[in-house]
C-alpha positions in Angstrom: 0.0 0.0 0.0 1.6 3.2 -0.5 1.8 6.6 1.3 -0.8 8.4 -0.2 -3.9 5.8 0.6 -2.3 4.9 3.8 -2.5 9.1 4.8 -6.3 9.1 3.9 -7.0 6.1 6.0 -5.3 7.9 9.4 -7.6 11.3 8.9 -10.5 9.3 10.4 -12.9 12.1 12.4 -15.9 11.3 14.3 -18.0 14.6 15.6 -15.3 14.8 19.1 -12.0 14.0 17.3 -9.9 14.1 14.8 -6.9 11.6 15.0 -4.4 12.4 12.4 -1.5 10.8 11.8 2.1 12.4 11.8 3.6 12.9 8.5 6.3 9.6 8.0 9.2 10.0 5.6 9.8 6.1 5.1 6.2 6.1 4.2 7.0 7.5 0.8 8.8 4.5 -1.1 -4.1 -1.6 25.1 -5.5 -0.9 28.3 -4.4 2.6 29.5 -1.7 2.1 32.7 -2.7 2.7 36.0 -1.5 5.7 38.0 -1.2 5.7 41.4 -2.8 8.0 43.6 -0.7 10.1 46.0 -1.9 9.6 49.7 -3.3 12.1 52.1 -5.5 15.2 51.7 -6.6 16.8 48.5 -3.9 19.2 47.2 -4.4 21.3 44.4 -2.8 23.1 42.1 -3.3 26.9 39.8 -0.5 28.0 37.7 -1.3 31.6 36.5 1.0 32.7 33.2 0.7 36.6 32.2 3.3 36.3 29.7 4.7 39.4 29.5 7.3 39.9 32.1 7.1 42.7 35.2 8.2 46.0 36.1 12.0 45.4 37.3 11.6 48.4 40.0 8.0 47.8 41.2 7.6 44.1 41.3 11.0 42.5 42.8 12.1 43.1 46.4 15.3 44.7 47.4 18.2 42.4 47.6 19.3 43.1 51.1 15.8 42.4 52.5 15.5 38.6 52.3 13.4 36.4 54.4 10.1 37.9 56.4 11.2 41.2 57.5 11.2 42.6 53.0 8.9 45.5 51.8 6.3 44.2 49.8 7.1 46.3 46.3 4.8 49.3 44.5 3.9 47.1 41.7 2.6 44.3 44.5 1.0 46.3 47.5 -2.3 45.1 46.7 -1.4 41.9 48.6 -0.1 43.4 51.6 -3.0 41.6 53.6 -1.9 38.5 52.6 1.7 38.6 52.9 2.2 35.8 55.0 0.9 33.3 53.1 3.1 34.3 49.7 6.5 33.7 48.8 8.7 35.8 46.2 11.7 34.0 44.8 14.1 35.5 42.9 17.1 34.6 40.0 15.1 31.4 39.0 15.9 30.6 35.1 15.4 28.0 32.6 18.7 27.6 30.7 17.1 26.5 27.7 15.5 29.6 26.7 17.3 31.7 24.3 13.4 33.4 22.5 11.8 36.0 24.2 9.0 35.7 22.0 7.7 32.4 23.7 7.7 33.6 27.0 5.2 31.4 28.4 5.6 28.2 25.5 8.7 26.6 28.0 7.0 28.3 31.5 5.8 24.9 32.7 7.9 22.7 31.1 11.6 23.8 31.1 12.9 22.2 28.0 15.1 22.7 25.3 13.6 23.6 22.1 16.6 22.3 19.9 17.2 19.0 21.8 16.3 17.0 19.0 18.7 16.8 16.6 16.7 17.7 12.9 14.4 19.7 14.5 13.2 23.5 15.0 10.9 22.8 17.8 10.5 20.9 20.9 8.6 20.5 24.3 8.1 18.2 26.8 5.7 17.5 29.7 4.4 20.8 32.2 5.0 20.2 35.4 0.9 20.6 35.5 0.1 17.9 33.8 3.0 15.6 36.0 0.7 16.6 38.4 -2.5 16.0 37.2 -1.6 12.2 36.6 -1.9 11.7 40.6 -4.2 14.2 41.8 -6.4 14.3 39.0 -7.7 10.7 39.4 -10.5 10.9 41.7 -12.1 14.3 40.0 -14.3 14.4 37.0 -11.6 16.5 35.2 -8.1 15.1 35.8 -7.1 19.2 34.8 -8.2 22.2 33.2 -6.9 24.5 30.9 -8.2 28.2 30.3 -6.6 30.7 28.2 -7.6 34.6 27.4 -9.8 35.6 24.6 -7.9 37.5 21.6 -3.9 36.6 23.1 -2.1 38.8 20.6 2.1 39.7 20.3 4.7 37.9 21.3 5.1 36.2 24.8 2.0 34.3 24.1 3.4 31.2 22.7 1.9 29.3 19.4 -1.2 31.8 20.0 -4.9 31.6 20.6 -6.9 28.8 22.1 -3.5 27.0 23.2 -2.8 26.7 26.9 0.4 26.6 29.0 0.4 22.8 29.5 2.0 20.5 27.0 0.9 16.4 27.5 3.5 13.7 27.6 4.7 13.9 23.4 5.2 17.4 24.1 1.9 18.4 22.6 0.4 21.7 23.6 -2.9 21.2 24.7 -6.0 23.2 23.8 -7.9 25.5 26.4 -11.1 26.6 26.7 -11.4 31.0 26.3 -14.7 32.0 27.3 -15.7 32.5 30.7 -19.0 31.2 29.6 -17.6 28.1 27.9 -15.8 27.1 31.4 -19.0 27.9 33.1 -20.4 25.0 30.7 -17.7 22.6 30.8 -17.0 22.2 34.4 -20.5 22.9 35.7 -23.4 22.0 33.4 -25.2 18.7 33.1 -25.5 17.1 29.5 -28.7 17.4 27.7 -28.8 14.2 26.1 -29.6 11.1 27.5 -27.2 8.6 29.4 -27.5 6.2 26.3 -26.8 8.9 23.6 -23.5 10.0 26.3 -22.3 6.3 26.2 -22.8 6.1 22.7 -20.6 8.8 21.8 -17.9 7.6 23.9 -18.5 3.9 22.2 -17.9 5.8 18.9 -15.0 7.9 19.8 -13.7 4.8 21.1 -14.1 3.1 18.2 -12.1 5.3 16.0 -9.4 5.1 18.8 -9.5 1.1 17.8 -9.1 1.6 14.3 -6.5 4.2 14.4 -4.3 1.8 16.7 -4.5 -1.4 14.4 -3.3 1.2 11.5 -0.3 2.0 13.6 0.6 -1.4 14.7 1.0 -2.6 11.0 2.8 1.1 10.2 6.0 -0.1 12.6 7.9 -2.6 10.5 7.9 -0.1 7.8 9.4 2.6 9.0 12.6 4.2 10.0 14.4 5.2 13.3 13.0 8.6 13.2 9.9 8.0 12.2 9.7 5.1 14.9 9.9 7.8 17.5 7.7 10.1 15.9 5.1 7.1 15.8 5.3 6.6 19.6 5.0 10.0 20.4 1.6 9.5 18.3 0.9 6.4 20.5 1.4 8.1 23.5 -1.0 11.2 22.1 -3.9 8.0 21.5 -3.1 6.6 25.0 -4.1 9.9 26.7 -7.3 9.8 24.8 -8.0 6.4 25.7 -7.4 7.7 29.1 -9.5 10.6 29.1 -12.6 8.3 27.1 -12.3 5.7 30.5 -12.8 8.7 32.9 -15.5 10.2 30.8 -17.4 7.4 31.0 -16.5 6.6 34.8 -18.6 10.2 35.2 -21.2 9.0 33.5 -25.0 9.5 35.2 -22.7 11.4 37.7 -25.2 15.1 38.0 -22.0 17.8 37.7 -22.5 19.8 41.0 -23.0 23.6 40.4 -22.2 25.7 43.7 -24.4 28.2 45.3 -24.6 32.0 43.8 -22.5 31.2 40.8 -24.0 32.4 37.7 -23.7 32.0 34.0 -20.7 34.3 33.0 -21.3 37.3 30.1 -20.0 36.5 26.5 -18.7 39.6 26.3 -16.6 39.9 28.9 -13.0 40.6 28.3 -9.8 42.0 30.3 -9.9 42.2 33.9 -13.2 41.3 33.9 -12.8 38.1 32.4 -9.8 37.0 34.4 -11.5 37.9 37.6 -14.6 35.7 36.3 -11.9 33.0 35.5 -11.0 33.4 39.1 -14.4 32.9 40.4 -15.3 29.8 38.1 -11.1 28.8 39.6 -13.4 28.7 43.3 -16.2 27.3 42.2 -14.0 24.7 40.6 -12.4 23.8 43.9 -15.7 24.2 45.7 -17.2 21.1 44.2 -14.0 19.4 44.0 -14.3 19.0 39.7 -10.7 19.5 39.2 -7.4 19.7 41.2 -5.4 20.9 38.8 -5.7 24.3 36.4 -3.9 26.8 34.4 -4.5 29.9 33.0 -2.5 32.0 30.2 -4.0 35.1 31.0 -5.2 38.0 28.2 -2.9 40.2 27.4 -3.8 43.4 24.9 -7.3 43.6 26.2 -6.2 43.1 30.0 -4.1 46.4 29.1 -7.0 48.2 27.3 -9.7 47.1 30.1 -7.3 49.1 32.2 -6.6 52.3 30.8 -3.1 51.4 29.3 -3.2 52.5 24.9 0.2 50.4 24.9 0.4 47.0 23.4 1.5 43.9 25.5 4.5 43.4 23.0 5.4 46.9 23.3 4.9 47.4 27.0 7.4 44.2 27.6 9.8 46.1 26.2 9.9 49.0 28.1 12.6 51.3 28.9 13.2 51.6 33.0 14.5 55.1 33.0 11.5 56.4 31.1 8.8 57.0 33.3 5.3 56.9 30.8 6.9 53.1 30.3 7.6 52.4 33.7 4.5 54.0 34.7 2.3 51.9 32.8 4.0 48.7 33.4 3.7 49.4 37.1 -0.3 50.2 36.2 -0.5 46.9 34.8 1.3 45.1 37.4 -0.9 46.8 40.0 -4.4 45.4 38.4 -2.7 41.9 38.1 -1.8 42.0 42.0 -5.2 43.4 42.7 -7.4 40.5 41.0 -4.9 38.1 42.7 -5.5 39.8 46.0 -9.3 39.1 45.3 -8.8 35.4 44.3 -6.6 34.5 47.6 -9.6 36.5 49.7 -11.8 34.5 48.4 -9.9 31.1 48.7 -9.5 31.8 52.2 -13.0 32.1 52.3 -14.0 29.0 51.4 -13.2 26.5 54.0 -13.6 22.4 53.7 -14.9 19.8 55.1 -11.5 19.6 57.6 -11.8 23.2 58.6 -9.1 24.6 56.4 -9.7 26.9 53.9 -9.0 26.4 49.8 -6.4 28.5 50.2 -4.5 25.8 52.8 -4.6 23.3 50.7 -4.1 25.2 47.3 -0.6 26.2 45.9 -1.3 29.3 43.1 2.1 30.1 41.2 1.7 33.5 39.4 4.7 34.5 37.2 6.1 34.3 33.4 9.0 32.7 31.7 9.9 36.3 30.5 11.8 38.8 33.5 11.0 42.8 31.9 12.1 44.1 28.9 12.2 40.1 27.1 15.0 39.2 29.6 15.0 35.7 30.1 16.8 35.3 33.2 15.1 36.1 36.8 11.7 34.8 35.9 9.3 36.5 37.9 8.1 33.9 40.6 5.3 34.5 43.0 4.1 31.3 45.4 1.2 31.4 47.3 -1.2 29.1 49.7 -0.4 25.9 51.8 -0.7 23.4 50.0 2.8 22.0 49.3 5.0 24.7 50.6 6.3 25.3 54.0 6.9 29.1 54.4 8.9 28.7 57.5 9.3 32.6 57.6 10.8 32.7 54.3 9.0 35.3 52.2 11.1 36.6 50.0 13.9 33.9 48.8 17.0 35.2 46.4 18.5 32.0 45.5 21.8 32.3 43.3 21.9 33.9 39.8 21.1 30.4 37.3 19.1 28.3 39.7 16.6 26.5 38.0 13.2 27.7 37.9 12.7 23.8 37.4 13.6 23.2 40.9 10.6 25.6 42.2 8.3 23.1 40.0 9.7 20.0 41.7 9.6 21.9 45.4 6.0 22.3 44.2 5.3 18.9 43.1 7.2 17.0 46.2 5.3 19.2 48.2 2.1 18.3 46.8 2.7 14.6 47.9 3.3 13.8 43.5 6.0 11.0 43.6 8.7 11.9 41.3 12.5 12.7 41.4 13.1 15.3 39.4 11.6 17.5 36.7 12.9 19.1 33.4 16.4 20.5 34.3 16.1 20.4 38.0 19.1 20.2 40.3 16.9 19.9 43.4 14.1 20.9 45.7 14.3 24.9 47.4 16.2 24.7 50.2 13.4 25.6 53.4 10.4 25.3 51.3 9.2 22.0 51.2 
């Protein structure tokens, strides 16, 4: 059979997927594995990306005021009140990144972009979805992805409707934009019957079936490197097999809306949408749908929604001695510190079943692969909540000049009770936070 009739046979669609397969140079001439769950209370997870770097002046602490005793910074007084229960940690890097225009594409994940040899273009795992695999099991979503409507300029990765995680081939994987849309997903009951529900997941299944009987007669006729590109295929198919099983585990299971939360506007954009996105974030927790989310937050119309005419891509690059630049950078970093404020008010708010609040048991990262002015070292790192970091005093944390930001994602990870060794480029856990 040759290539051509073999590549129409792999674009098989159904009305939820569409599986195609990789192209294949040398072309031309199961049961998903179990995962165990980590012991112990539920922990969760919210990584928050805006993309775009921070003011150097008004967001990072003074160097000679480590540990409890630091002045918060202009660009972060909003979250004076909750000081105690935040962590800013300074020189953190990935070593890997060389392109300030994909400031949040290697956030989560730490890798090398040229690490394979032949190609432009590489990713591996986020450290959310690492995470996901062990706390996600007993929710109905195993983790969420959100992204902001209309994410123009650079900074925002491989663009619109893309999130900050990447799965285990190093795939990005889509997030859901609209407020409204999340509203849906996570809290709405299907209107079809449980019959019609199961049937769709028979026939997604289905295609799943046919697509991995096609592969397994592909292997013996191709090469090394199209061998590996096939597995990363296979790997793609296993996660949908995986995500198919816990669909239907959830099925006849009413979704669980919680009290006073209401159907978000369509129209909402800017800092109106991401505080929305921090509500649904709540609600999310509230009901215990998912343990696990991230958020690549709007970027031009989170600027315009605050009075700022300046472009994301523009602002980035701003000029510290000049003060309209500076001044408007600190604006923006003021609104973002502001909404955050809101969201950990509201965390600590809501309290459990135990006693403690969402907040305890949450850990909420807020920062950006990109420092100010598309500098890639000293990636602005904000850690806040209890839920795998010990503060033990130790607010503000300047660890040496190079330390991998990698080794604040395993801290995180370790601390959240996830059972792995290392992550990305890590040389360790922080020192005192875990």
């Amino acid at each position: 059979m040759n290539y051509s009739q073999y590549n129409r046979r792999q674009f098989i669609a159904s009305s939820m997927a569409m599986i195609p397969l990789p192209f294949m140079q040398s072309l031309m001439a199961g049961p998903a594995s179990k995962i165990l769950q980590a012991p112990g209370e539920a922990k969760r997870m919210v990584f928050l990306g805006m993309g775009f770097g921070v003011t150097k002046s008004a967001w990072f602490p003074k160097l000679s005021e480590k540990g409890a005793g630091y002045e918060l910074p202009d660009g972060l007084a909003p979250l004076a009140r909750h000081k105690d229960g935040l962590s800013i940690i300074q020189n953190l890097t990935h070593q890997f990144s060389r392109n300030g225009h994909s400031g949040s594409t290697f956030w989560l994940t730490g890798a090398n972009q040229y690490a394979v040899s032949g190609k432009s273009f590489h990713n591996t795992i986020s450290v959310d979805q690492v995470a996901a695999e062990q706390l996600g099991l007993k929710t109905r979503f195993a983790s969420m992805q959100f992204s902001g409507k209309k994410l123009e300029g650079a900074g925002s990765g491989h663009g619109k409707g893309l999130s900050l995680s990447w799965d285990r081939a190093g795939k990005p994987m889509t997030a859901i934009e609209n407020p409204n849309d999340v509203f849906h997903r996570m809290f709405s009951n299907p209107k079809v019957s449980i019959e019609q529900q199961k049937a769709e997941l028979e026939k997604r299944r289905s295609v799943l079936d046919t697509v991995f009987k096609d592969v397994k007669s592909l292997r013996h006729k191709l090469n090394h490197d199209d061998r590996d590109k096939l597995e990363e295929y296979v790997q793609s198919l296993r996660d949908i097999e995986i995500r198919i099983a816990k669909e239907e585990s959830w099925i006849g299971v009413p979704k669980k809306l919680p009290e006073n939360l209401k159907e978000p506007s369509l129209s909402l954009e800017g800092k109106e949408e991401v505080r929305i996105m921090y509500d649904l974030m709540v609600a999310a927790m509230q009901v215990d749908a998912t343990r696990v989310m991230t958020y690549r937050m709007p970027a031009d119309t989170f600027l315009q929604s605050v009075g700022i005419g300046a472009s994301s891509h523009g602002l980035s690059h701003y000029r510290e001695h000049m003060d309209k630049e500076r001044i408007m950078s600190t604006k923006r970093d003021l609104a973002h510190a502001e909404l955050l404020a809101e969201f950990f008010d509201k965390l600590k708010a809501s309290k459990e079943a135990n006693g403690k609040s969402l907040f305890d048991s949450s850990t909420i990262t807020f920062g950006s692969n990109l420092s100010s002015g598309h500098n890639l070292d000293n990636c602005p790192s904000l850690v806040a909540g209890g839920g795998a970091l010990k503060m033990q005093g130790q607010n503000y944390i300047a660890k040496e000049a190079g330390t991998p930001l990698c080794n604040l994602w395993l801290s995180i990870l370790q601390g959240s009770g996830v059972n792995v060794d290392h992550f990305g480029d890590s040389s360790g856990v922080l020192p005192g936070l875990v």
